[in-house]
C-alpha positions as CSV (number, residue, x, y, z in Angstrom):
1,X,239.1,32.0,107.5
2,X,238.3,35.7,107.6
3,X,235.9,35.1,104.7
4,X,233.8,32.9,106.5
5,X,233.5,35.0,108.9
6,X,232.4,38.0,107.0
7,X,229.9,35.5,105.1
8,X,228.9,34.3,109.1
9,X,228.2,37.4,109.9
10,X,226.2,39.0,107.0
11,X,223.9,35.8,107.8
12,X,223.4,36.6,111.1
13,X,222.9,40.5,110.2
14,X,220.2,39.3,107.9
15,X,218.8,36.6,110.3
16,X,218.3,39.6,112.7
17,X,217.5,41.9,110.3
18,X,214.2,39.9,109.2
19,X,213.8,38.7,113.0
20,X,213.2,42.4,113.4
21,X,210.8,43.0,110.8
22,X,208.9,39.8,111.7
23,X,208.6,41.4,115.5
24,X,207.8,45.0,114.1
25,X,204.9,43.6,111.2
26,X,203.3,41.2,114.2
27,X,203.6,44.3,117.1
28,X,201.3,46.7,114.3
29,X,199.1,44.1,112.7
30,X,198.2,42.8,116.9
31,X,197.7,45.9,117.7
32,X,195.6,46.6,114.8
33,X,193.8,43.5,115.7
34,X,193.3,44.0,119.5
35,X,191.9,47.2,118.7
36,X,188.9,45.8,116.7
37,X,188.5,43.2,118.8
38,X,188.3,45.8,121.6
39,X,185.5,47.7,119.1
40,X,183.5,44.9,118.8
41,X,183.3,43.9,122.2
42,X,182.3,47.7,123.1
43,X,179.5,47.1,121.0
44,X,178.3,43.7,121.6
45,X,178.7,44.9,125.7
46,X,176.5,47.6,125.6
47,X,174.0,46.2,122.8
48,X,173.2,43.3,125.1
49,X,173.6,46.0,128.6
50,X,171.1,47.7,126.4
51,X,168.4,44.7,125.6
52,X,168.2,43.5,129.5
53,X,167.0,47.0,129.9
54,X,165.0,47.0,127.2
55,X,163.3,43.5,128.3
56,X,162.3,45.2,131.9
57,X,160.8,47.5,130.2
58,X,159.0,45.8,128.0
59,X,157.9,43.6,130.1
60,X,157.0,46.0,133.3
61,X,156.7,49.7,132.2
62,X,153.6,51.5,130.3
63,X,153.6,51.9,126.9
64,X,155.5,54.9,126.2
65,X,158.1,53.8,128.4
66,X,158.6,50.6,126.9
67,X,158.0,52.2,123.4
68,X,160.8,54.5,124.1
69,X,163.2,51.8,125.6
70,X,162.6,49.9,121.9
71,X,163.2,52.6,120.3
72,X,166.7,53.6,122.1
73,X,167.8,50.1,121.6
74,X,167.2,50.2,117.8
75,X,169.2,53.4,117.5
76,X,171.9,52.0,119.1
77,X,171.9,48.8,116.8
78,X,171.7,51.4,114.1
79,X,175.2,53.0,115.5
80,X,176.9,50.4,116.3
81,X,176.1,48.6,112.9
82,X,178.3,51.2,111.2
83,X,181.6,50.3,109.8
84,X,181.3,46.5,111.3
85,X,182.7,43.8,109.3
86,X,182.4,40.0,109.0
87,X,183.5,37.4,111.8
88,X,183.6,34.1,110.1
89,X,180.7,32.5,108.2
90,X,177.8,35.2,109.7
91,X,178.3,38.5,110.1
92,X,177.2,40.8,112.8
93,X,175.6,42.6,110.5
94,X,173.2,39.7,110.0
95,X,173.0,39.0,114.0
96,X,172.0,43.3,114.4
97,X,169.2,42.7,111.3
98,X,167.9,39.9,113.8
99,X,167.9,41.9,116.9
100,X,166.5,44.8,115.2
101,X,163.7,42.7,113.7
102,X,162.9,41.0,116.8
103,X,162.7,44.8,119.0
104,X,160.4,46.0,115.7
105,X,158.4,43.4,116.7
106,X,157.9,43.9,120.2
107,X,157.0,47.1,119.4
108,X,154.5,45.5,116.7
109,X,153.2,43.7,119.8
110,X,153.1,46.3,122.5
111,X,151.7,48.3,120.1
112,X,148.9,45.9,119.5
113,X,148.0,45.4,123.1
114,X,147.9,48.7,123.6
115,X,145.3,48.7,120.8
116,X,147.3,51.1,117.7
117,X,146.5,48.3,115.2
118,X,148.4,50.9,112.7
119,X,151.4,51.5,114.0
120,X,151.7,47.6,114.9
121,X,151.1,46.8,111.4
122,X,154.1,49.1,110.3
123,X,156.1,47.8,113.1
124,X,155.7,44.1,111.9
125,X,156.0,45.0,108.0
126,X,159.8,47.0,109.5
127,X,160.5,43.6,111.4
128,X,159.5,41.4,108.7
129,X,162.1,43.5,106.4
130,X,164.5,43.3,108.7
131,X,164.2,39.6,109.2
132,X,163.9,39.3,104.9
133,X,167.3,41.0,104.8
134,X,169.4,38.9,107.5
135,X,168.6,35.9,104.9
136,X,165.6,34.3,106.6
137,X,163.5,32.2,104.6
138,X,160.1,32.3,106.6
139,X,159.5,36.1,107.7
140,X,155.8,35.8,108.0
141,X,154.0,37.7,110.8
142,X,152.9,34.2,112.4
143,X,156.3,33.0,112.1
144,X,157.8,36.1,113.4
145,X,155.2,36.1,116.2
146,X,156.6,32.4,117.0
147,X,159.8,33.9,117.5
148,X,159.5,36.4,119.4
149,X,157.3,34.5,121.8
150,X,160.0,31.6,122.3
151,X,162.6,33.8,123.3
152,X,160.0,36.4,125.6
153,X,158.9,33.2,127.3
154,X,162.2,32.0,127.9
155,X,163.5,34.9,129.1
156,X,164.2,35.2,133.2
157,X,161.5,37.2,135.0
158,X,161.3,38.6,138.3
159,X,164.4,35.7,139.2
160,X,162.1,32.9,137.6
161,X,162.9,31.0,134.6
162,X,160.1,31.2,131.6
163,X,158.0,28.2,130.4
């Protein structure tokens, strides 16, 4: 009898012992988990905080001032793009390419309605590059033009949904 219950009780030690390594290894690796989750909503928070700006902007300041606003909201792609890593199929990687294509080509066309065919052509060649590296199989300035257009138009403006 008291040999069963030794054996009874080094199975319930090791039952425990494992239960507790089980609890420990899921505690770190949620943690771990929570906190990149945590990361990348930071980022994705204040990348899109950062493009409603940027769209009044665009859409209502002069040039410089909506030039600038591009221009802050690609640098903070730019930061937020480091160190990011894949979630599922696509990575973010691919959806910051997109969104850095599509601000270098507003700035292509403010640019160009502002009359600095120059720095609009090196705008659209940096968007069409961008576009190129997120894997997009038509990145040609009429195409990209398209784009950019669709979602402008669509965009809510002064409480009134676009075309």
């Amino acid at each position: 009898m008291k040999k069963n219950y030794k054996k009874t009780i080094l199975i319930v030690f090791i039952c425990l012992f494992m239960l507790l390594i089980g609890a420990v290894s899921g505690f770190h690796y949620g943690i771990k988990i929570g906190r990149e989750i945590h990361k990348s909503l930071n980022g994705i928070l204040a990348l899109s905080w950062s493009g409603q700006l940027v769209m009044l902007q665009y859409n209502n300041a002069d040039y410089e001032k909506g030039k600038e606003a591009l221009q802050a909201h690609i640098s903070l792609i730019e930061k937020i793009m480091e160190g990011d890593e894949k979630i599922g199929e696509h990575t973010r990687e691919d959806m910051y390419l997109i969104d850095l294509g599509l601000s270098y080509a507003r700035l292509a066309l403010l640019a160009e309605k502002h009359e600095n065919i120059g720095e609009s052509k090196g705008y659209m060649s940096k968007a069409a590059e961008y576009f190129k590296t997120a894997g997009w199989k038509d990145y040609s300035e009429s195409k990209i033009r398209e784009v950019v257009n669709f979602f402008d138009s669509n965009i809510k403006q002064d409480g009134k949904e676009g075309d």
